[in-house]
Structure formats: C-alpha cells, structure tokens
N, C-alpha and C positions, 0 to 999 in steps of 0.2 A: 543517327540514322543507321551506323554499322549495327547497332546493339539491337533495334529493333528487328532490321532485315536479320538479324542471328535468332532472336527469339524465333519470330515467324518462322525462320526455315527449322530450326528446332520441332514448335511444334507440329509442322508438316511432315517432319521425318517418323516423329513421335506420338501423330495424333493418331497410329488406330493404336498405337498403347495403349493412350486415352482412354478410348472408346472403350475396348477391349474392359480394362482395367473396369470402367465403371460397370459393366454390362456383368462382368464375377463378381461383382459387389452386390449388388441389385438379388443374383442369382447365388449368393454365398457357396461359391464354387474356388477359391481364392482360402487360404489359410490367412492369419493374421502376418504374421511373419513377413510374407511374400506381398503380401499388399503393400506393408510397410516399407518394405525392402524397394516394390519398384517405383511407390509414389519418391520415395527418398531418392532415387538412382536419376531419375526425369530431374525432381529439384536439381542435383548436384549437376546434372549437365547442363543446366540454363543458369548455373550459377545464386540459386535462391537457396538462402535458408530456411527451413520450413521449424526450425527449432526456435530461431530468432522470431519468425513470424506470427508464430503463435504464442510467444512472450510477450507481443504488444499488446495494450487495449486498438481495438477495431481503429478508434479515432488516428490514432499514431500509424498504420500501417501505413498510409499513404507517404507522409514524410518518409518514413525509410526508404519506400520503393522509389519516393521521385524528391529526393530531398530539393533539388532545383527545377529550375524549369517545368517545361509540361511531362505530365509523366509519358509513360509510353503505355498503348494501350494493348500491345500482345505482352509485354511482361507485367503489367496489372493483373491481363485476362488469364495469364496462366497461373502467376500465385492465386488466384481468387480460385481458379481450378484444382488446383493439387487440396487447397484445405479443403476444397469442396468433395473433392473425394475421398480425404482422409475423413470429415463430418461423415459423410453420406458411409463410409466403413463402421465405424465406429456406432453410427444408428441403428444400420441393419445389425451388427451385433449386439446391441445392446451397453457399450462399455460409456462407460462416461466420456463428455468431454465435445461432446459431438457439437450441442449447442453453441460453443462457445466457436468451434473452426466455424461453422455456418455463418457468425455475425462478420468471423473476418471476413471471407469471402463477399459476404454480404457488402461488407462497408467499402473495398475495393472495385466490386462490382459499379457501385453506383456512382464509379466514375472512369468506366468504361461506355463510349457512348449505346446507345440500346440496339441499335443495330449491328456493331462490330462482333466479328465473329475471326477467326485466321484460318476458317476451311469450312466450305460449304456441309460439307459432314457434319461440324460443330452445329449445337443451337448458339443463338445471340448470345451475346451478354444480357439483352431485358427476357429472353425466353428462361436465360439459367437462375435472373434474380427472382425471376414466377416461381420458378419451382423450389429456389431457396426458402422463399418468403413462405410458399406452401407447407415445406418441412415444418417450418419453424413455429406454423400457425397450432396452439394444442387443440385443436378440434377436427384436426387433420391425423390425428396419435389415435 
C-alpha cells in the first residue's frame, strides 16, 4: 500500500510533466536529449528502470514489475507510460525502436484494469491501449 500511495502521489506531482512531455512530442518542440533526459528523471524518481525494461520480452515485464502478488496498477500504469512516451518520441522522429516500447507498454497495459487512470487529466488505461493499438495498426502509417 505505501508504494502505491508513493507512485500515485508521484504521478500527481509529475503528471503535467506528463502531459506536457507528451504534448512536445506530438508537437517536436522537445530535442532528443531532453526528452530522454526527462522521461529518464520521472523513471528514476518512481524508482523504474526503463533500461531494464525495455531488455524484457513484453511477456516478462509483468513478472518484474509484480514479481508477487497482485501488481499494483499506478506503478504498471506509469512504466506502460514512460515506454509509451519514449515509443511515441522515437515515432514522431522517426528513429527505430518505437515498435518494440509500444508492445511493452502494450502488454503491461492490459493488465491495468480499463478504467483506471491516477488523474482525471489522464486518459484510461483502455483509452491509452486504443491509441497504442492505433499506432501500432500499419494502415494507420
């Protein structure tokens, strides 16, 4: 319970970073560097690595994040967040690799339940897996 009430307030503190962060990506107003730099800064204060996490196959990520018990769904929803906005950088620019964060995201996603969200601001977890599944669709390219 501490470690969720931590995430949540985290990303409450952190969510127009969030926002923000994604809204320069979308609008390639953000250099590489600096995306990287604050997606990396958000993990390392919620305690995630985003190095390790994108070393797993999708299927595996879950056991890391909740190796016991039930996971938690704000520290799911925010790793599934950060790849999602490293994917969604790495699209708009064009660099490789995108595909690959999205499936994480993805496969973490769908076991966050579809309504949870840690701020009215946010969309859902099923509105953010629409728009992954969108990205990911090639007739959407």
């Amino acid at each position: 319970m501490y470690r969720h009430d931590y995430i949540l307030r985290l990303i409450q503190r952190l969510g127009a970073a969030l926002l923000s962060l994604r809204d320069k990506i979308l609008r390639r107003q953000q250099d590489d560097v600096a995306v990287r730099t604050e997606i990396g800064e958000i993990a390392r204060q919620a305690g995630l690595d985003l190095e390790v996490a994108r070393s797993l196959q999708p299927q595996q990520l879950l056991m890391w994040l909740a190796p016991v018990g039930e996971p938690d769904p704000a520290k799911l929803w925010l790793m599934a967040e950060l790849l999602y906005l490293e994917g969604l950088h790495a699209h708009a620019s064009g660099a490789a690799g995108w595909r690959a964060d999205f499936e994480r995201a993805l496969a973490i996603l769908t076991h966050v339940p579809h309504d949870w969200r840690p701020d009215p601001a946010f969309p859902t977890a099923g509105q953010r897996l629409a728009e992954i599944r969108a990205l990911l669709d090639p007739a959407s390219e």
